[in-house]
C-alpha positions as CSV (number, residue, x, y, z in Angstrom):
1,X,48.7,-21.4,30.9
2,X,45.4,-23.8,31.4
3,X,43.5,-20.0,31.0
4,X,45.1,-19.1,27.8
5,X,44.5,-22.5,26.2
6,X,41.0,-22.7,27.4
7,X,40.3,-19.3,25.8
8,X,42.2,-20.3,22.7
9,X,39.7,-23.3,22.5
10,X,37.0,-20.7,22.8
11,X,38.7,-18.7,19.9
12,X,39.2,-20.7,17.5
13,X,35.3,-21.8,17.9
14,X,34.9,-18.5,17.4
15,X,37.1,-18.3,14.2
16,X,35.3,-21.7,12.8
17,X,31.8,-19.8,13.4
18,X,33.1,-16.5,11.8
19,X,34.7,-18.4,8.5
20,X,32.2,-20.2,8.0
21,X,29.6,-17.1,8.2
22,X,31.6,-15.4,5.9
23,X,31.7,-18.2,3.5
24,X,28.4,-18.4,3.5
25,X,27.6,-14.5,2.8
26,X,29.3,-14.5,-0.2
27,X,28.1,-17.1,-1.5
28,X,24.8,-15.9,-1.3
29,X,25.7,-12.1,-2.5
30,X,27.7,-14.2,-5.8
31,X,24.7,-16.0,-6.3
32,X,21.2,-13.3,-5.5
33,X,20.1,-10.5,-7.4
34,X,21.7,-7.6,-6.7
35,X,19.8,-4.6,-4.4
36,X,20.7,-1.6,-6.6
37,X,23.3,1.0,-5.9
38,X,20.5,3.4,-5.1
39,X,20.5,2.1,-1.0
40,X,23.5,4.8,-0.5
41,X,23.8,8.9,0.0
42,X,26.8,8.3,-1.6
43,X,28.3,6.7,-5.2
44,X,28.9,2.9,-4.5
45,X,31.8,2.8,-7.5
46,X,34.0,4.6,-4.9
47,X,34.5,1.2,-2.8
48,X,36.8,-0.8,-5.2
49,X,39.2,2.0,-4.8
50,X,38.8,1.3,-1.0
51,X,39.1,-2.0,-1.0
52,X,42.6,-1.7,-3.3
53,X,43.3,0.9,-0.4
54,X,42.6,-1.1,2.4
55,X,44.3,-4.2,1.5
56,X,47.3,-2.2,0.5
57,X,47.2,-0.6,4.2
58,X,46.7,-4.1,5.5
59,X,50.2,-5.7,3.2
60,X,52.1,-2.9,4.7
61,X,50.5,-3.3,8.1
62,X,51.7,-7.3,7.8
63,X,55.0,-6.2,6.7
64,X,55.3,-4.2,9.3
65,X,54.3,-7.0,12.0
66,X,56.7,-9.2,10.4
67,X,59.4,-6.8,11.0
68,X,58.9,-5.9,14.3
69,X,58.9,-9.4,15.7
70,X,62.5,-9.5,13.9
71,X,63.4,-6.7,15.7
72,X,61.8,-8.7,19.1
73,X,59.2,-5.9,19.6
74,X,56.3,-7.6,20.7
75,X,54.3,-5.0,21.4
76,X,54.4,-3.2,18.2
77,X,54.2,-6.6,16.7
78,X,51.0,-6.9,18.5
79,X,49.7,-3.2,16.7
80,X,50.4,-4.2,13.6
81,X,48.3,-7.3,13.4
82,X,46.0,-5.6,15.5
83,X,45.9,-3.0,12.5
84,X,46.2,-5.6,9.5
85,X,42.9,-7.6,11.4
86,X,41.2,-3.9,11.6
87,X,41.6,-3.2,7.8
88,X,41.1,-6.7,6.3
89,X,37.7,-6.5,8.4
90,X,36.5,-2.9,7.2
91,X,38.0,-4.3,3.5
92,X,35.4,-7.5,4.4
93,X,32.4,-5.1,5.3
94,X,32.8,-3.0,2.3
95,X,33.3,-5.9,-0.1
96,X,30.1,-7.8,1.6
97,X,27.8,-4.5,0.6
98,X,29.2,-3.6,-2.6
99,X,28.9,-7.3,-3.8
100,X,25.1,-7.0,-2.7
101,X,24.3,-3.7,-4.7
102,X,26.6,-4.5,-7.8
103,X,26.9,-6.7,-10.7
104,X,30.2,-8.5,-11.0
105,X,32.7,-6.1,-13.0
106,X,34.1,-7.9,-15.8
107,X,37.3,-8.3,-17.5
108,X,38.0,-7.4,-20.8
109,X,41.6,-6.5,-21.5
110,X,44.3,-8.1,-23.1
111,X,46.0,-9.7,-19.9
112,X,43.2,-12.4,-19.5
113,X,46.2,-14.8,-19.0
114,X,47.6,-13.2,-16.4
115,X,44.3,-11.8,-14.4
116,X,42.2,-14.9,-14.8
117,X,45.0,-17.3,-12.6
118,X,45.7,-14.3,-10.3
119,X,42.1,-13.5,-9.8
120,X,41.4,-17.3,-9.3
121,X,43.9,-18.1,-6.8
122,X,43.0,-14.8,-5.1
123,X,39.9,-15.7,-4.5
124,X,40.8,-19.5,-3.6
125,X,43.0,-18.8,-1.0
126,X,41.2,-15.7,0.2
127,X,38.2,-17.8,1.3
128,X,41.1,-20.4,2.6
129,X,42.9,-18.2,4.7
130,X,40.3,-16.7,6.8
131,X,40.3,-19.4,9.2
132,X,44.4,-19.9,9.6
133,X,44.4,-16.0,10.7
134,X,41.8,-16.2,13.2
135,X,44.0,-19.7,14.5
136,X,46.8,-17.5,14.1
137,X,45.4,-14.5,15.7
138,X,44.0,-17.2,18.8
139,X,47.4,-18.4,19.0
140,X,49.2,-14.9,19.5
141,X,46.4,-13.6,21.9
142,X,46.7,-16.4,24.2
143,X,50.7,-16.3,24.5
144,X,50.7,-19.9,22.6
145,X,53.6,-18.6,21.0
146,X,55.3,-22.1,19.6
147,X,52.0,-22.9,18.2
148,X,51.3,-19.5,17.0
149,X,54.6,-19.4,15.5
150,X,54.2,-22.9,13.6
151,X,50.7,-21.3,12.0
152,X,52.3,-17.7,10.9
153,X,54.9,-19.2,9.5
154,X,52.3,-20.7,6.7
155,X,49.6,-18.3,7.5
156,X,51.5,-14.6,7.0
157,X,52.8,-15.0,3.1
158,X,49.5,-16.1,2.2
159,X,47.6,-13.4,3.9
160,X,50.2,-11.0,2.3
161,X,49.7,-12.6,-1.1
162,X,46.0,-11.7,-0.7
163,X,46.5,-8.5,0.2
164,X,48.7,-7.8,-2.8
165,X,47.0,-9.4,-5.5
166,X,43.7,-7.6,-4.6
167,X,45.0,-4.1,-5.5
168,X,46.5,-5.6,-8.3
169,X,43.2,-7.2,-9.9
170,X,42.0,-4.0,-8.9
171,X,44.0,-1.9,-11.1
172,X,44.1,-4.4,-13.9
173,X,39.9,-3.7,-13.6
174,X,40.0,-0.2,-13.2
175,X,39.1,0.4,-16.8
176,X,36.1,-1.2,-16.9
177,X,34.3,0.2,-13.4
């Protein structure tokens, strides 16, 4: 058990390093000129329709997790965060380098009330939740089950919420791409 805390300890340094990297890299894409979309064999205004994708595949892969540890299977539990971790990393990649080549897409529909406070507190707790996942993910990995019970508990609904409310921002800006 000494093993699995000791790696867990070397995790969630790990996790710390990672967030913070993150953090930092898009707040330097939000706030540097953007490269042009000309970098790329292929048309760049594909990728918000990949990231709606991708975090759609990553809700259902979370969903999925959470109903397989109901159902006390571990190891498909195990799959579907693997999964959910797999696309909420690609969906990080591809956000990272179309945020580097494009100017922010703006809003300009008649929902404004209801975008702006979804958009806000999907980004807010996006650049919050980073951190409690890889904790979470630490947790699981090591066999710390108590402690990574006590963190999903707070961790999965707002990693879902996150994943929803992307696709949905997405769709409200599809118009205007």
């Amino acid at each position: 058990m000494s093993e699995n805390i000791t790696l867990g300890k070397k995790l969630d340094k790990w996790a710390i390093v990672i967030s913070v990297v993150v953090l930092l890299v898009v707040i330097v894409l939000h706030n540097m000129p953007q490269i042009g979309i000309d970098v790329f064999p292929f048309d760049i205004h594909i990728l918000p329709a990949l990231h709606a994708i991708l975090n759609i595949l990553a809700a259902g892969s979370l969903l999925g997790a959470l109903w397989f540890v109901k159902q006390k299977n571990i190891v498909m539990h195990q799959r579907m965060i693997y999964a959910a971790m797999a696309l909420s990393a690609l969906f990080l990649l591809s956000y990272i380098v179309y945020h580097a080549v494009t100017d922010p897409t703006k809003y300009g529909g008649d929902l404004g009330i209801v975008y702006y406070p979804l958009l806000i507190s999907h980004v807010i707790l996006a650049a919050l939740i980073l951190p409690f996942i890889l904790f979470t993910f630490a947790r699981g990995y090591t066999n710390q089950v108590p402690a990574h019970r006590r963190l999903a508990r707070w961790t999965f609904p707002v990693w879902l919420y996150v994943a929803i409310t992307g696709p949905i921002c997405y769709f409200m800006l599809m118009p205007y791409y």
